[in-house]
N, C-alpha and C positions, 0 to 999 in steps of 0.2 A: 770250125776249128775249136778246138777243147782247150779251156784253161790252161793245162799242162804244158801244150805247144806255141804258147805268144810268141811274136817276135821279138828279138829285144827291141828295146828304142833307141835307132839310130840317131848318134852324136857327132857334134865337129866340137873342134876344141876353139874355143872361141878366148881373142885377151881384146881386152882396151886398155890402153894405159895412155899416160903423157909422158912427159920426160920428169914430173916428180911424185907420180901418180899412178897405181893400175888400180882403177877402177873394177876389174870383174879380168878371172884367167881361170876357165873351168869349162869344163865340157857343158853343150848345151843343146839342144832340139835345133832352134833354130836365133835368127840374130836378122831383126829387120831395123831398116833405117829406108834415107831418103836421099837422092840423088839430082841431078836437073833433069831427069826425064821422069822422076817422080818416086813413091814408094819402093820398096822392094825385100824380097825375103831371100835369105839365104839358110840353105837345109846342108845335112852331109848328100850329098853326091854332085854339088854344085861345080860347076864348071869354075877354073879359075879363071880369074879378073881382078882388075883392080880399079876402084869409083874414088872422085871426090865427094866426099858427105854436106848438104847443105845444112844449115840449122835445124838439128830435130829431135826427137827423144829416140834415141836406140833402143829396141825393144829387144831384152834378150829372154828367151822361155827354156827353162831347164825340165820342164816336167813337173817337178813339187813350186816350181814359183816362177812369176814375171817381175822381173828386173827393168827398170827403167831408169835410164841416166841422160838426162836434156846435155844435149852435144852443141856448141859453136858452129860446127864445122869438124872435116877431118877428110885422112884420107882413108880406106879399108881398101886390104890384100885380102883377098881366096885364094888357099893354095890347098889342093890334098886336104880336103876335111880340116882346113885350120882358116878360122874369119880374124883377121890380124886388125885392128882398130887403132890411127895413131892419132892423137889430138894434139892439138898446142903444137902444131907443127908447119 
């Protein structure tokens, strides 16, 4: 494949926020965290679901940077290429 033809890089629109709070609302690669059955990654073409999040650092990757924000707890929605993150809830 030739320079000219890359694929773009596939995004979901990723937010965390609290109720006084958004920590991060921007398209992103991907958006991993941790669950009771253990790590996990979520990309665009992810199947929706919805997890409780245990104590962890959510790791989110836009491409030019990794984002990390140490979480409590929480719960995360996938819906249609969007990672919905609610904390303090």
């Amino acid at each position: 494949m030739s320079k000219d033809n890359k694929e773009a890089v596939k995004t979901l629109k990723v937010k965390v926020a609290s109720p006084y709070r958004t920590y991060f609302d921007e398209p992103a690669i991907s958006i991993s965290g941790v669950n009771k059955t253990g790590p996990f990654d979520v990309l665009e073409g992810h199947h929706n679901f919805i997890t409780l999040l245990e104590p962890c650092e959510l790791v989110i990757r836009t491409g030019s940077e990794e984002r990390r924000i140490r979480i409590n707890g929480g719960l995360m929605h996938v819906k249609s290429d969007m990672a919905a993150v609610f904390l303090d809830v």
